[in-house]
C-alpha positions as CSV (number, residue, x, y, z in Angstrom):
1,X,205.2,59.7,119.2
2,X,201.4,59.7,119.7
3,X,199.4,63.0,118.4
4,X,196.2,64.7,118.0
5,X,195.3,63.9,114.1
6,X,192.7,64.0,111.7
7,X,192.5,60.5,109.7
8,X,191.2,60.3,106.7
9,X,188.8,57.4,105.3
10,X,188.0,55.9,102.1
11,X,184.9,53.2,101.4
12,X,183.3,51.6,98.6
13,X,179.3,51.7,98.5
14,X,178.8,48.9,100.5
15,X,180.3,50.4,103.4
16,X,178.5,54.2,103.5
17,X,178.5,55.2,106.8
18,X,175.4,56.3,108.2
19,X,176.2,58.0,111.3
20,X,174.4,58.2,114.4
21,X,170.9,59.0,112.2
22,X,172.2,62.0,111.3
23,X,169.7,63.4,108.3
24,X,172.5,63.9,105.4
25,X,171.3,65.8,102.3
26,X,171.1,63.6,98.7
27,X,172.1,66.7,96.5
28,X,175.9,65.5,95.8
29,X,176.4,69.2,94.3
30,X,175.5,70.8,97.5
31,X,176.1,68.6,100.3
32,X,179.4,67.1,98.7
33,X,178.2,63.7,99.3
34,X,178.1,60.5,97.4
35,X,178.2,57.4,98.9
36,X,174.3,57.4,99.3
37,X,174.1,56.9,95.7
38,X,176.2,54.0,95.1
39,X,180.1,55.3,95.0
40,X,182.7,55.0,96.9
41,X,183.1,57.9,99.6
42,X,185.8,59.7,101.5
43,X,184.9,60.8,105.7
44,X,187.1,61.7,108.2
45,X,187.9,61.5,111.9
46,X,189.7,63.1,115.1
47,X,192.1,60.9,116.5
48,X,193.0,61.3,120.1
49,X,196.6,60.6,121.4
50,X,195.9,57.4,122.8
51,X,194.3,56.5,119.3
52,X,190.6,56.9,120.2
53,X,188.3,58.4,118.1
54,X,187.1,61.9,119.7
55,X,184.9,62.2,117.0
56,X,184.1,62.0,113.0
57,X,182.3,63.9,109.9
58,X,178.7,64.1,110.1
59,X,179.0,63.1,105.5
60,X,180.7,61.5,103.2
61,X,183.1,63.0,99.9
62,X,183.6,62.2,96.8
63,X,187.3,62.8,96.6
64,X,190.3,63.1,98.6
65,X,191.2,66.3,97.5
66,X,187.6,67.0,98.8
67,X,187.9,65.8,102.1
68,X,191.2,67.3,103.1
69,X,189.5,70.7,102.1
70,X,186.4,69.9,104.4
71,X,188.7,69.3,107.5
72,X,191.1,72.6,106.6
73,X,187.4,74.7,106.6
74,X,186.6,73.0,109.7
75,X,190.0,73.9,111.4
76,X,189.7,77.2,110.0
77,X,186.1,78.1,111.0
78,X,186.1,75.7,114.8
79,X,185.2,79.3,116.7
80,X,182.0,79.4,114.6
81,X,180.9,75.8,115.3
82,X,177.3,75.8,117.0
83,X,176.9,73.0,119.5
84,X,174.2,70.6,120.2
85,X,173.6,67.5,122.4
86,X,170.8,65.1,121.2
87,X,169.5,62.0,122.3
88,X,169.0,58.4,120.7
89,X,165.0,57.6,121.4
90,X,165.4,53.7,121.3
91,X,168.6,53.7,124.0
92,X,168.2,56.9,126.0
93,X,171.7,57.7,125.6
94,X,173.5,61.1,124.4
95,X,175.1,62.5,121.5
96,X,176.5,65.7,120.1
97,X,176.7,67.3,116.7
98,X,178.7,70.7,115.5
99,X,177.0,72.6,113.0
100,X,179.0,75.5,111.0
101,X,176.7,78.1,109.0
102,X,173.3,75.7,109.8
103,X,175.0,72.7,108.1
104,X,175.9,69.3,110.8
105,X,179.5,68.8,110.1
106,X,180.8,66.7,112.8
107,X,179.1,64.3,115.0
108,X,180.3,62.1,118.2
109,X,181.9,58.9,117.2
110,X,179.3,57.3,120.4
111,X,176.9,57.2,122.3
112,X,177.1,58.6,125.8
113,X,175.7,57.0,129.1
114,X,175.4,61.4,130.0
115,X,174.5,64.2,129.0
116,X,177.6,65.5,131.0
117,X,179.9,63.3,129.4
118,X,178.5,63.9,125.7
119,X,179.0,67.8,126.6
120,X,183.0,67.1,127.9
121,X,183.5,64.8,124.5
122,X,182.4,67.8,122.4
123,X,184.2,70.8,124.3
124,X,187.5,68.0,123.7
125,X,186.7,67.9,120.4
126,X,186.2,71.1,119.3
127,X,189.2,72.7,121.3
128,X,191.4,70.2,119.6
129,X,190.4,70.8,115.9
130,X,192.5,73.6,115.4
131,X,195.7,72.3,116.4
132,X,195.3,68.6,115.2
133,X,197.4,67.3,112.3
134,X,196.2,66.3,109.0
135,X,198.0,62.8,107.9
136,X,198.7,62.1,104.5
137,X,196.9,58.7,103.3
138,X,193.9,57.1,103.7
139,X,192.2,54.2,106.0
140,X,190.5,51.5,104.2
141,X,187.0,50.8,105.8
142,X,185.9,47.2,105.1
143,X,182.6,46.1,105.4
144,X,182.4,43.7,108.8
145,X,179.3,42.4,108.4
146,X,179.8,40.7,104.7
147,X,181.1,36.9,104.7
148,X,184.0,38.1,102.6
149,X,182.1,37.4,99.4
């Protein structure tokens, strides 16, 4: 049966996903991040029923363990979450991002044609953090743009 989950991603350097321009911090104590520097990373994202992604971590982890604990705080604390739209300059489209305690932790997995629809995407989102499942495992993410060498 299709459900509401959070899936969890692993990458090697060469794949460090830089998400929407989002500015992501470079202190790997603080921020919990690491794939900026060379190692591999762990990120996650919401998973609708019909397997579409509602939306994803605005930074990488180092770990697994890591990662589970950064969606768990994010269930935990989803009332807290302050909500912004932005737009892209170069395509005019819009985005949103979720900050908890004035830290970006989840951003829209796309860009929006609307405002209006970027604002529905996020109020989907955030009312289905609390409830959504956390799966065991991880997702591989290969890089698509290497010639397999």
């Amino acid at each position: 049966m299709s459900r509401v989950r959070f899936q969890l991603l692993f990458g090697p350097s060469s794949t460090h996903p830089y998400r929407m321009h989002w500015s992501q911090s470079t202190d790997d104590a603080e921020a919990g991040t690491s794939g900026a520097n060379g190692r591999e990373w762990y990120g996650w994202r919401l998973m609708g029923a019909n397997n579409r992604e509602l939306g994803r971590s605005a930074r990488s982890y180092p770990s697994y363990p890591v990662v589970r604990k950064a969606v768990r705080d994010l269930q935990a604390h989803a009332n807290r979450l302050v909500r912004s739209t932005v737009i892209d300059p170069a395509t005019g489209r819009w985005g949103w991002r979720l900050d908890l305690d004035d830290r970006t932790v989840a951003v829209s997995g796309r860009w929006y044609e609307r405002d209006h629809d970027s604002r529905l995407g996020m109020d989907k989102f955030v009312n289905l953090v609390p409830s959504a499942e956390l799966v065991d495992g991880v997702v591989t993410v290969h890089d698509r743009r290497r010639n397999g060498s």
